[in-house]
C-alpha positions as CSV (number, residue, x, y, z in Angstrom):
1,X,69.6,104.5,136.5
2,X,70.1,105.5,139.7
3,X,72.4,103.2,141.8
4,X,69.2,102.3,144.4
5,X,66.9,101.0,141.6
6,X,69.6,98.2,141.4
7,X,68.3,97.0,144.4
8,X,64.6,97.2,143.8
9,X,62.1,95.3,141.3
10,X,61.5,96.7,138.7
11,X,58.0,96.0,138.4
12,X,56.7,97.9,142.2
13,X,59.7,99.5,142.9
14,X,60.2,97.7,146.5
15,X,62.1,95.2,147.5
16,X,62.5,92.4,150.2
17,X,65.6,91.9,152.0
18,X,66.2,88.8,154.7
19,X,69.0,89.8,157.0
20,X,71.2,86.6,157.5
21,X,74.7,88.7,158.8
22,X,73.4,88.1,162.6
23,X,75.8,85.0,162.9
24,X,78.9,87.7,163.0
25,X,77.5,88.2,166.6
26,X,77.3,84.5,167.3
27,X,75.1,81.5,167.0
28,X,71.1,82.8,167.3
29,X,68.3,80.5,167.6
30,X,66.6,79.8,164.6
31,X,69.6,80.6,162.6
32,X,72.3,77.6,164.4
33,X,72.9,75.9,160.8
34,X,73.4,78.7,158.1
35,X,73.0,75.9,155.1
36,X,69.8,74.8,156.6
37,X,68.4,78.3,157.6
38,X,69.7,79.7,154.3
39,X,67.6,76.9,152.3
40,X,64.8,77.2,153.8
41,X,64.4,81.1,153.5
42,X,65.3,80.8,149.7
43,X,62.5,78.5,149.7
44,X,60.1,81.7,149.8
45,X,61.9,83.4,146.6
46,X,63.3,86.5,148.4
47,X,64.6,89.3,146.2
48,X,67.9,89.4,148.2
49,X,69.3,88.8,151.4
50,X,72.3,90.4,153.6
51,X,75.0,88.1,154.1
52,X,78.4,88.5,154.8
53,X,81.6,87.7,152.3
54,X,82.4,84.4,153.7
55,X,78.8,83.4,154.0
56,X,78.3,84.4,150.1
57,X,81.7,82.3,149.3
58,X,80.1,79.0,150.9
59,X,77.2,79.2,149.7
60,X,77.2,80.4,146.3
61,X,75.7,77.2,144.7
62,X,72.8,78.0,146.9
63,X,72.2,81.5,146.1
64,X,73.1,81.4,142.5
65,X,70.3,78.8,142.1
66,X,67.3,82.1,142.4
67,X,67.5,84.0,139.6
68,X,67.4,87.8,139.8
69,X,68.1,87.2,144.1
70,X,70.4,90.6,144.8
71,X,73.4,89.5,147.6
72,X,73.5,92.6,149.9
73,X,77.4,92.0,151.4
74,X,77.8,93.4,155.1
75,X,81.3,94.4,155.2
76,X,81.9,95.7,158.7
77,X,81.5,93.9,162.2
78,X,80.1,95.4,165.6
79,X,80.4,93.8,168.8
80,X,79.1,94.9,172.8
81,X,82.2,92.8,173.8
82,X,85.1,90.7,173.4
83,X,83.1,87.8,174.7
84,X,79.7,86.3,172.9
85,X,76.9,87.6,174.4
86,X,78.4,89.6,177.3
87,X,78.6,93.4,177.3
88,X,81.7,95.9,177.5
89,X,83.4,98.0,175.6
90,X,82.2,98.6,172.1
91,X,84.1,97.6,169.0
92,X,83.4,98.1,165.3
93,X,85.9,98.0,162.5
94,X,85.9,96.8,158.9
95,X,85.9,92.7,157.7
96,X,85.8,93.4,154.4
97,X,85.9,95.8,151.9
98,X,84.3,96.4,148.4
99,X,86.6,94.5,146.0
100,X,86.3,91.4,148.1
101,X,82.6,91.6,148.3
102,X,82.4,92.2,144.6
103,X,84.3,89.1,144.0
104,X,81.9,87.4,146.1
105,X,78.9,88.8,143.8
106,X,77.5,91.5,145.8
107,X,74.7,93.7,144.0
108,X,74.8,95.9,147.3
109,X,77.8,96.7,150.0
110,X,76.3,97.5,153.8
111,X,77.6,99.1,156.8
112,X,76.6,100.2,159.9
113,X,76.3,103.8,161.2
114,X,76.1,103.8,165.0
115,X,74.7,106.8,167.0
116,X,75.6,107.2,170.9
117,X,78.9,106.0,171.1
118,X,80.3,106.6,174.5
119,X,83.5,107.9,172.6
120,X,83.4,110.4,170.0
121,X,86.2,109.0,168.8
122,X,84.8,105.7,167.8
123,X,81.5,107.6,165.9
124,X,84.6,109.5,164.0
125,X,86.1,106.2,163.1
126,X,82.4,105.0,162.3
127,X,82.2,108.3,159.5
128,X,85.7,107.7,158.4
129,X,85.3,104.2,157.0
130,X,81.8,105.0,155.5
131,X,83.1,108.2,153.6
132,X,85.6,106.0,152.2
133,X,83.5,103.0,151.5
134,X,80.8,105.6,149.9
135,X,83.7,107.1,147.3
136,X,84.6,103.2,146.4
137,X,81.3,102.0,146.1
138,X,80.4,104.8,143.8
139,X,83.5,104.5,141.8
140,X,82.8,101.0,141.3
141,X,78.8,102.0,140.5
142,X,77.5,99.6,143.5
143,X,75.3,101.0,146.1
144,X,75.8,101.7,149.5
145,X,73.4,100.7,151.9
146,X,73.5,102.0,155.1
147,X,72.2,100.9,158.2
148,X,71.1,103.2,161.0
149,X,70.7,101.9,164.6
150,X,70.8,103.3,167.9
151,X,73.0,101.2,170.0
152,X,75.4,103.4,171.7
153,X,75.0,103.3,175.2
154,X,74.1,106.8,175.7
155,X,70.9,106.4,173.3
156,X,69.8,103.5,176.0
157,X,68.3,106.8,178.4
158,X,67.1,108.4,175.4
159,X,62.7,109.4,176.0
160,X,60.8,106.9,173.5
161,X,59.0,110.0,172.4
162,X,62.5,111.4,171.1
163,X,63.3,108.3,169.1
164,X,61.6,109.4,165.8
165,X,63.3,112.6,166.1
166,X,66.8,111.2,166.0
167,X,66.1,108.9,162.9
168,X,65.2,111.9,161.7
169,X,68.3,113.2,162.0
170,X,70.4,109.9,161.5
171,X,68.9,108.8,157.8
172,X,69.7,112.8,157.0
173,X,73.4,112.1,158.1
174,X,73.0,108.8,156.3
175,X,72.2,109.9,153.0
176,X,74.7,113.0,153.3
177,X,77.6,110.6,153.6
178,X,76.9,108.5,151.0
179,X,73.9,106.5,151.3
180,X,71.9,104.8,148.3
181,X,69.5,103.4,150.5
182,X,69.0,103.4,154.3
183,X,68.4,100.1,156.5
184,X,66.4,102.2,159.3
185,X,64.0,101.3,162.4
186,X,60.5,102.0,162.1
187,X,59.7,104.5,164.9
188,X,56.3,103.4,165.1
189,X,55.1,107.2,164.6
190,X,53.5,106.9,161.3
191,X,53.1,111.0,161.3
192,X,56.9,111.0,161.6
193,X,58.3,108.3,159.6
194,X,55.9,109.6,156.5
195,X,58.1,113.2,156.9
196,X,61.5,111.0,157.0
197,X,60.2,109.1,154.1
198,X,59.1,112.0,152.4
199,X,61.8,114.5,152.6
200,X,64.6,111.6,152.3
201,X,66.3,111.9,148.6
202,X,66.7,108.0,148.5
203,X,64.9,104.7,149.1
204,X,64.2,103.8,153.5
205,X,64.0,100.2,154.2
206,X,62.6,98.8,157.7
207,X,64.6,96.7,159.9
208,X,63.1,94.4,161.7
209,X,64.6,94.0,165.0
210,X,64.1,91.2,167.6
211,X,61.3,88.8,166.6
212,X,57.6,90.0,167.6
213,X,55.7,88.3,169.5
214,X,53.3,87.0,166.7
215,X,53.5,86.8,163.1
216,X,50.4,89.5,162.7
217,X,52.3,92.0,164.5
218,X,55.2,91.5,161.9
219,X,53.2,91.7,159.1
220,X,50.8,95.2,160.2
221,X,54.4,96.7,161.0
222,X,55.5,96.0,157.4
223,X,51.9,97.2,156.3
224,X,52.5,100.3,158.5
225,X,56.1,101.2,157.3
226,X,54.4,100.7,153.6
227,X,51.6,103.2,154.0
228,X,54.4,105.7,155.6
229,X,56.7,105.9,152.4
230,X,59.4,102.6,153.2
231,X,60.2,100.9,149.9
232,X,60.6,97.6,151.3
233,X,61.8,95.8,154.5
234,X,65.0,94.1,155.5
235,X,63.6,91.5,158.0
236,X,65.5,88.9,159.5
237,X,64.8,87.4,162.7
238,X,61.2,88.0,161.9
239,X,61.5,85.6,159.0
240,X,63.8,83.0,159.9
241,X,62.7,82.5,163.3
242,X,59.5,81.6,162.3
243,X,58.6,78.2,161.7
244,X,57.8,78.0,158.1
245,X,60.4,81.0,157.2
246,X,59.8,80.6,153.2
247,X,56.3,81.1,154.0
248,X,56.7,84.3,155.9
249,X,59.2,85.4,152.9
250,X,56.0,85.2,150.5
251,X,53.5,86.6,152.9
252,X,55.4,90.0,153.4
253,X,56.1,89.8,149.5
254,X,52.7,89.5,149.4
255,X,52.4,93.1,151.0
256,X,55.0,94.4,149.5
257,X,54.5,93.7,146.2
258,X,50.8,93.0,145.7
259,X,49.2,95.2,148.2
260,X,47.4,92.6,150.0
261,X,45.4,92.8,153.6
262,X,47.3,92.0,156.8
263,X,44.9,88.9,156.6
264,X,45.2,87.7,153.3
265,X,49.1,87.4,154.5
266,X,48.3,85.6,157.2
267,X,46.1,82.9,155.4
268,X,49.8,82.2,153.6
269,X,50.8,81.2,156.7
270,X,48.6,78.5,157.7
């Protein structure tokens, strides 16, 4: 088996992920009371979420109560600043590492690789850890997931039309450092993300982002990222900002997994 397929059902071959690591940033709306949030997205019978170490320790009772649910442990932190919600100088660095999150019960280990640092120096740090936390995690037969995102400031004047181009690149990097799966944004270029997709020797899963404006657009973006080769989705603010989170969990399961319409999602919302 290879080390991805640990994270994906068995049955489809996809998977879906909610993202609950945003409170290493700070308090976010929707997500003020982990317990609470954290209940009510298991409510909708994920097939794993992304939590960090500390998060996985409290809660355990919780998570151990789905059965088959994959724990996905973030192990490294990124900030904008050294104050909540303000922005400065960038800092990234390790919380964790992979014994601790295998204690903790992680089926996955994730980590962010950040493109358009300012510094070189600070995207060499950003390989060096990875490298290290790919030879571990392999060792220790866990996969890595990887999570590619663009928020450097000098990616911030980068042309919208050259975004798809640079995932490109990035999930190529990605997987040649020792990626199992990539977290990735979805470029919105179907003709491009179906060549990442394609070419790419492991599994892409979709991030979400900030929440969309409705639940529709959500749910044709995870159509979308389907019909252009993703495996599955790692969605979090798009889930558990919404006001019936467990029902969004089964309506994008329901695209995932069953094939169904954007609408016949929907109608598990109402």
């Amino acid at each position: 088996m290879n080390l991805e397929e640990k994270l994906l059902r068995e049955d489809t071959g996809r998977t879906v992920i909610v993202a609950l690591d945003h409170g290493i940033s700070g308090s976010c709306m929707g997500f003020e009371d982990p317990r609470a949030t954290l209940s009510k997205v298991l409510e909708g019978c994920p097939d794993g979420v992304l939590i960090t170490p500390n998060f996985a320790r409290r809660f355990q009772g919780i998570l151990s109560s789905i059965p088959d649910l994959k724990l996905i442990i973030r192990v490294d932190f990124f900030a904008t600043s050294t104050v909540p919600g303000e922005t400065g100088t960038e800092i990234q660095c390790l919380l964790s590492d992979v014994e601790e999150a295998m204690r903790v019960g992680a089926d996955g280990i994730a980590a962010f690789l950040i493109f358009g640092r300012e510094d070189p120096r600070d995207f060499s740090a950003n390989i060096g850890y990875i490298a290290a936390l790919s030879k571990e995690t392999h060792r220790c037969g866990i996969p890595l997931v990887i999570e590619t995102v663009f928020w450097g400031r000098r990616t911030s004047v980068v042309a919208p039309e050259r975004e798809a181009e640079l995932l490109e690149a990035a999930c190529r990097i990605a997987f040649e450092i020792g990626a199992d799966v990539i977290k990735a944004p979805y470029p919105r270029d179907r003709t491009w993300f179906s060549r990442i997709t394609k070419n790419s020797p492991i599994p892409i899963l979709v991030l979400g982002g900030p929440r969309m404006d409705t639940a529709r657009e959500a749910l044709e973006m995870v159509r979308d990222a389907l019909e252009g080769g993703a495996q599955g989705v790692i969605f979090g603010r798009n889930i558990w900002q919404h006001k019936s989170p467990d029902k969004m969990v089964k309506a994008i399961k329901a695209i995932v997994h069953r094939g169904s319409s954007v609408d016949d999602a929907l109608e598990l919302l109402k």
